[in-house]
N, CA, C and O atoms as a GROMACS GRO file, in nm:
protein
  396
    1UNK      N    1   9.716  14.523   7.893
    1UNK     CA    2   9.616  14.576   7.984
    1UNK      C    3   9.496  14.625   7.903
    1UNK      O    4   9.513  14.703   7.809
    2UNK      N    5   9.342  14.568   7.947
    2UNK     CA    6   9.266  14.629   7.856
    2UNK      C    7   9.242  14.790   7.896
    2UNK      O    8   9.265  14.841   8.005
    3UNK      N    9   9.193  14.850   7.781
    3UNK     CA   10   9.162  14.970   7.738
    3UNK      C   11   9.069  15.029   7.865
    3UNK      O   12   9.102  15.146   7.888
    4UNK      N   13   8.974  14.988   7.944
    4UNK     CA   14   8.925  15.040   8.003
    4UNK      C   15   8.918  15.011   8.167
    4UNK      O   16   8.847  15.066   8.251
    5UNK      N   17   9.050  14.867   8.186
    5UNK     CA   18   9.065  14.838   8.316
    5UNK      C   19   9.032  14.951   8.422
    5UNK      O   20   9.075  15.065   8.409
    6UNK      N   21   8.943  14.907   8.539
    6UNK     CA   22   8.944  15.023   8.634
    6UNK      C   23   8.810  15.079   8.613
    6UNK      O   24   8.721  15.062   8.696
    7UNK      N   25   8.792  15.144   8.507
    7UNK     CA   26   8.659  15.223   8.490
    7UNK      C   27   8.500  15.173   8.527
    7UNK      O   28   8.472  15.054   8.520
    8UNK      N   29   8.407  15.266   8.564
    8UNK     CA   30   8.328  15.222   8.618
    8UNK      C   31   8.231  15.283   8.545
    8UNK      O   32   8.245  15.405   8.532
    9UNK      N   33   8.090  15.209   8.469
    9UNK     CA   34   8.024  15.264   8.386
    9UNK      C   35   7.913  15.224   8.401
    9UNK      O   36   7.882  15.105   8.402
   10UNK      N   37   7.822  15.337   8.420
   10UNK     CA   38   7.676  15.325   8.421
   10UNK      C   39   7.591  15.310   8.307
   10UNK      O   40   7.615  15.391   8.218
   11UNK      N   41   7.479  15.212   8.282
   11UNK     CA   42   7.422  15.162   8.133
   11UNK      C   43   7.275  15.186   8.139
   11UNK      O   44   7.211  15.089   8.182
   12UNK      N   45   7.210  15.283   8.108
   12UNK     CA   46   7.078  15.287   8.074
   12UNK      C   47   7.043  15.219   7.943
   12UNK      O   48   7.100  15.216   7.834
   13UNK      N   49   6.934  15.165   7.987
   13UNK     CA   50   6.902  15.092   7.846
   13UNK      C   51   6.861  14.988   7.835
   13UNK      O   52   6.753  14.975   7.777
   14UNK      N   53   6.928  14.876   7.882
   14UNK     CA   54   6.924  14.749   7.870
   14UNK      C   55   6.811  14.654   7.874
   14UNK      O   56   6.773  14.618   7.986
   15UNK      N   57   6.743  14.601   7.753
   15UNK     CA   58   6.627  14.568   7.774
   15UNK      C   59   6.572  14.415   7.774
   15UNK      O   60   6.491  14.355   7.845
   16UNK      N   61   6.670  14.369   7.638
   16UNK     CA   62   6.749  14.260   7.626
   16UNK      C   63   6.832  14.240   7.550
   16UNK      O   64   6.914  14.327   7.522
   17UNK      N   65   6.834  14.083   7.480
   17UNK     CA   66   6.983  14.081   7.444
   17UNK      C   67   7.038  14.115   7.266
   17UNK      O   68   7.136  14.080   7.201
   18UNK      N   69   6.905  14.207   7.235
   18UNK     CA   70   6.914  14.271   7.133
   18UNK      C   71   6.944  14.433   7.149
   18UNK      O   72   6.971  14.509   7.056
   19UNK      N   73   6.934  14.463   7.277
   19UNK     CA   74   6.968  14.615   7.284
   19UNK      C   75   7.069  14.685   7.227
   19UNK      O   76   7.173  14.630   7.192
   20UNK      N   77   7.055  14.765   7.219
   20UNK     CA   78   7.191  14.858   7.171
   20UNK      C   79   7.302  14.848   7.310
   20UNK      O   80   7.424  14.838   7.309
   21UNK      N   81   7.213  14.853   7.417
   21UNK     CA   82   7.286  14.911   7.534
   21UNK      C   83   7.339  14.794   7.587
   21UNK      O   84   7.437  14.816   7.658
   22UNK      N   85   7.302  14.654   7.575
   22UNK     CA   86   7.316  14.524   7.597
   22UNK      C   87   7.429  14.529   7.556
   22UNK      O   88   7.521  14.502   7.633
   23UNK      N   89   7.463  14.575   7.385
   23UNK     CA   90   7.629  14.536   7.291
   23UNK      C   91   7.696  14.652   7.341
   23UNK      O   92   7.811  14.644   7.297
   24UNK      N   93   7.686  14.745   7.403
   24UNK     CA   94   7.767  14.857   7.472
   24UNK      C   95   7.831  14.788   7.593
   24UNK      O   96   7.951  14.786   7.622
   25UNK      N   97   7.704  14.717   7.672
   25UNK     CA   98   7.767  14.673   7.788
   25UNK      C   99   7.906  14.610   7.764
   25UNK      O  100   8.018  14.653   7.791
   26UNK      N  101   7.866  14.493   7.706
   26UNK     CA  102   7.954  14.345   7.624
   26UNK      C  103   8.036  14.428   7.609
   26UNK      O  104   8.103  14.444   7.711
   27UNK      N  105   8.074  14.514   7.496
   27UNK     CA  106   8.205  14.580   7.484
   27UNK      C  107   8.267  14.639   7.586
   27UNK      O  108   8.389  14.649   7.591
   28UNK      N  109   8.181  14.686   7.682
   28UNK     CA  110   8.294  14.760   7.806
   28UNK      C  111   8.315  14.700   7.856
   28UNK      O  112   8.430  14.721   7.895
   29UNK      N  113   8.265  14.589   7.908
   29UNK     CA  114   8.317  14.461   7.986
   29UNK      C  115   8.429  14.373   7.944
   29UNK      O  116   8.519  14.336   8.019
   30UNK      N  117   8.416  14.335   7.793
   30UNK     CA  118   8.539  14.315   7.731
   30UNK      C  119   8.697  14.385   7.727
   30UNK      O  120   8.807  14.330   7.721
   31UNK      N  121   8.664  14.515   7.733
   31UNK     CA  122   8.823  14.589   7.795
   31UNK      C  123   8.820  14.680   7.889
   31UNK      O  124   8.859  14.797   7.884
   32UNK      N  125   8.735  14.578   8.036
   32UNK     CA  126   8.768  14.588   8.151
   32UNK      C  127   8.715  14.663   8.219
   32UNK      O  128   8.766  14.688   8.328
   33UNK      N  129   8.594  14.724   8.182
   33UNK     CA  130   8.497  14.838   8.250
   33UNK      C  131   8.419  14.731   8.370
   33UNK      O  132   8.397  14.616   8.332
   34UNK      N  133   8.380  14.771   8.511
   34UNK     CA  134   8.306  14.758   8.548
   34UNK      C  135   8.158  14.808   8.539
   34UNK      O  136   8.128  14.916   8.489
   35UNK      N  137   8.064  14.715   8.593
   35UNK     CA  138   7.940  14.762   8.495
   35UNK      C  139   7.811  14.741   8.618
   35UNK      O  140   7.791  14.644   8.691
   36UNK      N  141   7.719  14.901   8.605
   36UNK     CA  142   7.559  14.869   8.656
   36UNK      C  143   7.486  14.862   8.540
   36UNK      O  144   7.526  14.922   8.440
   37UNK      N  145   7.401  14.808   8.538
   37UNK     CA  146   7.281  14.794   8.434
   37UNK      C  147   7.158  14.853   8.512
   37UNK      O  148   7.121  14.815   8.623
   38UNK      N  149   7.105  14.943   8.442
   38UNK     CA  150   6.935  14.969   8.534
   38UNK      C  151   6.874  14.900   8.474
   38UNK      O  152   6.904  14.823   8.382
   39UNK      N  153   6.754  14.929   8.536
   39UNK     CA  154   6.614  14.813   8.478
   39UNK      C  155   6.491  14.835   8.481
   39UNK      O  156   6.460  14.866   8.596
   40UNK      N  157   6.416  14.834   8.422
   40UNK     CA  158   6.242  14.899   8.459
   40UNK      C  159   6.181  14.771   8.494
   40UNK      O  160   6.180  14.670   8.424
   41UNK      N  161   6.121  14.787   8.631
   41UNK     CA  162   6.061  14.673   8.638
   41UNK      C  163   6.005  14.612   8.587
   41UNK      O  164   6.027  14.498   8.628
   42UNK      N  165   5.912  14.610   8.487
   42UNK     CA  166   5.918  14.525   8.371
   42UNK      C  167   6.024  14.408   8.313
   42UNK      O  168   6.001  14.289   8.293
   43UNK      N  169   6.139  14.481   8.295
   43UNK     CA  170   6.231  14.394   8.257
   43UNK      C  171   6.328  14.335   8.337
   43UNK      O  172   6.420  14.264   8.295
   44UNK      N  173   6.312  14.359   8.436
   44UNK     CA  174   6.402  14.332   8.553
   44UNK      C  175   6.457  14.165   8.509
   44UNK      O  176   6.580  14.156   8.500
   45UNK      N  177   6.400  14.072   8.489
   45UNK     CA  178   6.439  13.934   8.491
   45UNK      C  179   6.542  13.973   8.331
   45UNK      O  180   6.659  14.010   8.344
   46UNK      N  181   6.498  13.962   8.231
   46UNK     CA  182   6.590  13.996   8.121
   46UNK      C  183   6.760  14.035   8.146
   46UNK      O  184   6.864  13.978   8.112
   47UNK      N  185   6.730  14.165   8.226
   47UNK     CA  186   6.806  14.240   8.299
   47UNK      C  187   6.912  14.155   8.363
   47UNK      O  188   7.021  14.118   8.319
   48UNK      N  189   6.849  14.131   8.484
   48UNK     CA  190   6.935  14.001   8.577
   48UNK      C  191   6.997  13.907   8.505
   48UNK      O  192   7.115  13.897   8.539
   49UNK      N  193   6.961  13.822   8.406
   49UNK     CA  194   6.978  13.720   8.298
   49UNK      C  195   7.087  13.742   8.234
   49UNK      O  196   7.165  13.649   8.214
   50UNK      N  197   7.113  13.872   8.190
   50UNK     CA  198   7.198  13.964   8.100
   50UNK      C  199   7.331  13.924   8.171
   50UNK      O  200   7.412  13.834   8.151
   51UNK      N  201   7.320  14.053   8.286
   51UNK     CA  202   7.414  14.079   8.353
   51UNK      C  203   7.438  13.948   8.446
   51UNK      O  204   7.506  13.980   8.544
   52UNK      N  205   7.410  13.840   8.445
   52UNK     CA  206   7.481  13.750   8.508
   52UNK      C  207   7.616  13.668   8.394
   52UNK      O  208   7.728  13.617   8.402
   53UNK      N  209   7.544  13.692   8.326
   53UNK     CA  210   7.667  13.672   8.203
   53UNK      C  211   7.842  13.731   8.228
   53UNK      O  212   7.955  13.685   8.210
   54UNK      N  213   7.762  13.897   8.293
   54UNK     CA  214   7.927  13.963   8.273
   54UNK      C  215   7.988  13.984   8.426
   54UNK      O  216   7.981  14.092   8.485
   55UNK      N  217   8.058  13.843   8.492
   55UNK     CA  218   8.049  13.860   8.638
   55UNK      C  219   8.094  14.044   8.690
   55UNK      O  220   8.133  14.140   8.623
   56UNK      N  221   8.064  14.027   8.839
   56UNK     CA  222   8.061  14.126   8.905
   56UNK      C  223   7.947  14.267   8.842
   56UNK      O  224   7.928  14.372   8.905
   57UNK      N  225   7.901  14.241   8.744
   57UNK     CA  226   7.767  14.305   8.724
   57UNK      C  227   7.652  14.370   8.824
   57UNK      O  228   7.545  14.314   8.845
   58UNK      N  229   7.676  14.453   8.862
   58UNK     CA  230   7.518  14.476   8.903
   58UNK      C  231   7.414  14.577   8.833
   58UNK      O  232   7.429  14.674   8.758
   59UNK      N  233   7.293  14.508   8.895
   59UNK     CA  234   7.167  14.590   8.840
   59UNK      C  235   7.095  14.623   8.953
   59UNK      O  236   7.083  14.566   9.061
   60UNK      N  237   7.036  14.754   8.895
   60UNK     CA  238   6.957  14.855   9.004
   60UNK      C  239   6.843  14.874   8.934
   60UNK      O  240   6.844  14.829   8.820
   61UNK      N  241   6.706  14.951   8.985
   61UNK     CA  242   6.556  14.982   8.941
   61UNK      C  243   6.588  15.151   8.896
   61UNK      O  244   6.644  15.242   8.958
   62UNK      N  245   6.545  15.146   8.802
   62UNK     CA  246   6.508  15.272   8.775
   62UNK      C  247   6.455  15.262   8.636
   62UNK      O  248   6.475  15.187   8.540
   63UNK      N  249   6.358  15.394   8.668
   63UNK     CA  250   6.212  15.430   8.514
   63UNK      C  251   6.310  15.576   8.490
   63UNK      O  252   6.328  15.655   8.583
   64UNK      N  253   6.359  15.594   8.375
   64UNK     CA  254   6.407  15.694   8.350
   64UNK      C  255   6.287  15.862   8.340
   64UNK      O  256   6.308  15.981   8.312
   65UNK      N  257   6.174  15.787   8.376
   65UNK     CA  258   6.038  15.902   8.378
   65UNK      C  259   6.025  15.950   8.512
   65UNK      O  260   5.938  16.031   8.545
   66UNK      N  261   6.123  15.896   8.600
   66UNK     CA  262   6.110  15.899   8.715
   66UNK      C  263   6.249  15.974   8.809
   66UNK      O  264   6.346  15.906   8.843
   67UNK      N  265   6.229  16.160   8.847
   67UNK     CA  266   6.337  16.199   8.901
   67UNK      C  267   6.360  16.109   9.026
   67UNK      O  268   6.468  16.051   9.023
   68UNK      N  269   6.288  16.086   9.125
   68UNK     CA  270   6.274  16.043   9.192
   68UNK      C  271   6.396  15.873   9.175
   68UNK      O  272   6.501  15.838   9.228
   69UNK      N  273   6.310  15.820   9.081
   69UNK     CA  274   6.460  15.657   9.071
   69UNK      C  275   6.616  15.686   8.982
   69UNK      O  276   6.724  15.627   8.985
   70UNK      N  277   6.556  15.830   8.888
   70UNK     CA  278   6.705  15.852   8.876
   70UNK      C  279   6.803  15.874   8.954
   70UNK      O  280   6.913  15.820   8.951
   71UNK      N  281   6.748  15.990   9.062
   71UNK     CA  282   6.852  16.035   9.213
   71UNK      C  283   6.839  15.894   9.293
   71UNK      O  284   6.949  15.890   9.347
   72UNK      N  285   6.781  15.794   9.327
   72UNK     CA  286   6.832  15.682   9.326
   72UNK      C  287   6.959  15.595   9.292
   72UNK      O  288   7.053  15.543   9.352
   73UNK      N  289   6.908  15.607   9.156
   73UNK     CA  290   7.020  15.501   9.121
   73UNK      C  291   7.140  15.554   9.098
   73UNK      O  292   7.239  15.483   9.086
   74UNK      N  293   7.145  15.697   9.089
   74UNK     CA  294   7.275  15.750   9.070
   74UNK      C  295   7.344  15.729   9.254
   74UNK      O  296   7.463  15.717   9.283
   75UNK      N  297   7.243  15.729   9.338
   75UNK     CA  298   7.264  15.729   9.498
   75UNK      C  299   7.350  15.600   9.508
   75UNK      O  300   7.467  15.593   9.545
   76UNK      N  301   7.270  15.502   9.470
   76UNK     CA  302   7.308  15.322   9.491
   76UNK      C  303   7.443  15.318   9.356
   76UNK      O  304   7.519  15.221   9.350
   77UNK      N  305   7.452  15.424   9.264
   77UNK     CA  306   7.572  15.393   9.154
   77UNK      C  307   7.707  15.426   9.287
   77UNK      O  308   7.788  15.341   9.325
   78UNK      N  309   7.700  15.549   9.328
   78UNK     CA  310   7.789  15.610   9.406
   78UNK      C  311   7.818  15.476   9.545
   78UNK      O  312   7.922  15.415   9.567
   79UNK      N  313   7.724  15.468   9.597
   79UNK     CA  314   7.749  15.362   9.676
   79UNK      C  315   7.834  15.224   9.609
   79UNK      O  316   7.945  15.181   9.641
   80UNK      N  317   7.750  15.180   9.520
   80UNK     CA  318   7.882  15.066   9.498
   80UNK      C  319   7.987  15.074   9.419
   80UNK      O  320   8.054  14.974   9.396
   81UNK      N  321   8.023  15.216   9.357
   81UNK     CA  322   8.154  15.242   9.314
   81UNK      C  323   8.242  15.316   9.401
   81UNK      O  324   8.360  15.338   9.375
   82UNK      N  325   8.199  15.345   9.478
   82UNK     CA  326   8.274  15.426   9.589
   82UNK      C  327   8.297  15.556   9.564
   82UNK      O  328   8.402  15.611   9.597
   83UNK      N  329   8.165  15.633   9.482
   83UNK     CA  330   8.176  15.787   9.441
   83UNK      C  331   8.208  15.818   9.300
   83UNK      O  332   8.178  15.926   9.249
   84UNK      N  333   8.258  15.737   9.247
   84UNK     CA  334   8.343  15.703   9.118
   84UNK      C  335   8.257  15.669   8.970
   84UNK      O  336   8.192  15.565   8.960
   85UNK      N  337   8.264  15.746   8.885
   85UNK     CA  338   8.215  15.718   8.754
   85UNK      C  339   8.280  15.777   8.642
   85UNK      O  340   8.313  15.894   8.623
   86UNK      N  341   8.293  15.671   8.569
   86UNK     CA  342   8.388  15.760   8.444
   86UNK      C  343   8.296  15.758   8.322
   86UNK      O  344   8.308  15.843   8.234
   87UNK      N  345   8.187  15.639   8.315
   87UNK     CA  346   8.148  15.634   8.147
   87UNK      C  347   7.973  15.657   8.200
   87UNK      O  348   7.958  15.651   8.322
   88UNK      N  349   7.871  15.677   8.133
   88UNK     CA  350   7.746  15.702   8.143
   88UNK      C  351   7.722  15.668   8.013
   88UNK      O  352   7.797  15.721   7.931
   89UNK      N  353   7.631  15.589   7.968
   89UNK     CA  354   7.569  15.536   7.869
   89UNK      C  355   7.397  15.564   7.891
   89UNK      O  356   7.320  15.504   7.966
   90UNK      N  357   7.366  15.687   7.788
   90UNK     CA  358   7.187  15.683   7.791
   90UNK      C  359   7.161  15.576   7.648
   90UNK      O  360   7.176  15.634   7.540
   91UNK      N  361   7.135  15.471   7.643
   91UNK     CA  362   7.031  15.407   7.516
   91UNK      C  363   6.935  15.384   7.536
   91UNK      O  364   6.922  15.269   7.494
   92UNK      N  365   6.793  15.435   7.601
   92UNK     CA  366   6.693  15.423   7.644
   92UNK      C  367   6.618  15.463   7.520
   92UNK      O  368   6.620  15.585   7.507
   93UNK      N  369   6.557  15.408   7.433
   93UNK     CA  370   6.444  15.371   7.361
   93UNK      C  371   6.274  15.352   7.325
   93UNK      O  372   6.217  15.275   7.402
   94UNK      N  373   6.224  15.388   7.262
   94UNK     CA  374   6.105  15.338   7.242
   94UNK      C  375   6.042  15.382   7.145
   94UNK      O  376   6.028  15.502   7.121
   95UNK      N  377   5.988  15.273   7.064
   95UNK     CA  378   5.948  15.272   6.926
   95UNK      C  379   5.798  15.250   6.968
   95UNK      O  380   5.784  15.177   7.067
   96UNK      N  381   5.668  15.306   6.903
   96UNK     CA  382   5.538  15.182   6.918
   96UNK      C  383   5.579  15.038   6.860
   96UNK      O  384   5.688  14.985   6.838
   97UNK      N  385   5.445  14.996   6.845
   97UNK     CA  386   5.457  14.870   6.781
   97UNK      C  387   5.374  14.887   6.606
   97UNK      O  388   5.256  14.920   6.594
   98UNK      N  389   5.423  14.872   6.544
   98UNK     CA  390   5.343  14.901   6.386
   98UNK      C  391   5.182  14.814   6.424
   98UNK      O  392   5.168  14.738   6.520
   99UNK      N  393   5.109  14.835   6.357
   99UNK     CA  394   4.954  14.796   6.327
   99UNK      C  395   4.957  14.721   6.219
   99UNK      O  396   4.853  14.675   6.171
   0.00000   0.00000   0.00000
């Protein structure tokens, strides 16, 4: 039985398929975590792309600058887990770009 059958884990982060939060996902999915991915609209397609990889995946909108889409997505997390969360993953990031 994998290690995390059952569990239900929320993934900030995911930007693409170099993320930190991208190889977090992959691993919880590998021993059996179910999985949301958020997404800033911006990256939304990346996002989708990702998580079609790890079936039963879903992804939701949210700007972590934003109380407003956090109480969201924690709203729509509760809804499709049925109240239920065991893992929370913040890897939300941002570097500039060098000159």
């Amino acid at each position: 039985m994998p290690l995390l059958e059952g569990k239900k884990a929320l993934i900030f982060g995911v930007a693409n398929h170099r993320s930190i939060a991208w190889s977090i996902a992959q691993s919880l999915a590998g021993e059996g975590a179910q999985l949301i991915l958020t997404y800033q609209e911006r990256m939304e397609k990346y996002v989708r792309e990702l998580a079609a990889k790890i079936p039963g995946t879903e992804v939701i909108p949210c700007d972590v600058q934003s109380d407003e889409d956090l109480d969201n997505a924690f709203a729509k997390t509760g809804e499709i887990f049925g109240g239920n969360l065991d893992i929370l993953i913040h890897a939300v990031a941002f570097a500039p770009l060098r000159s």
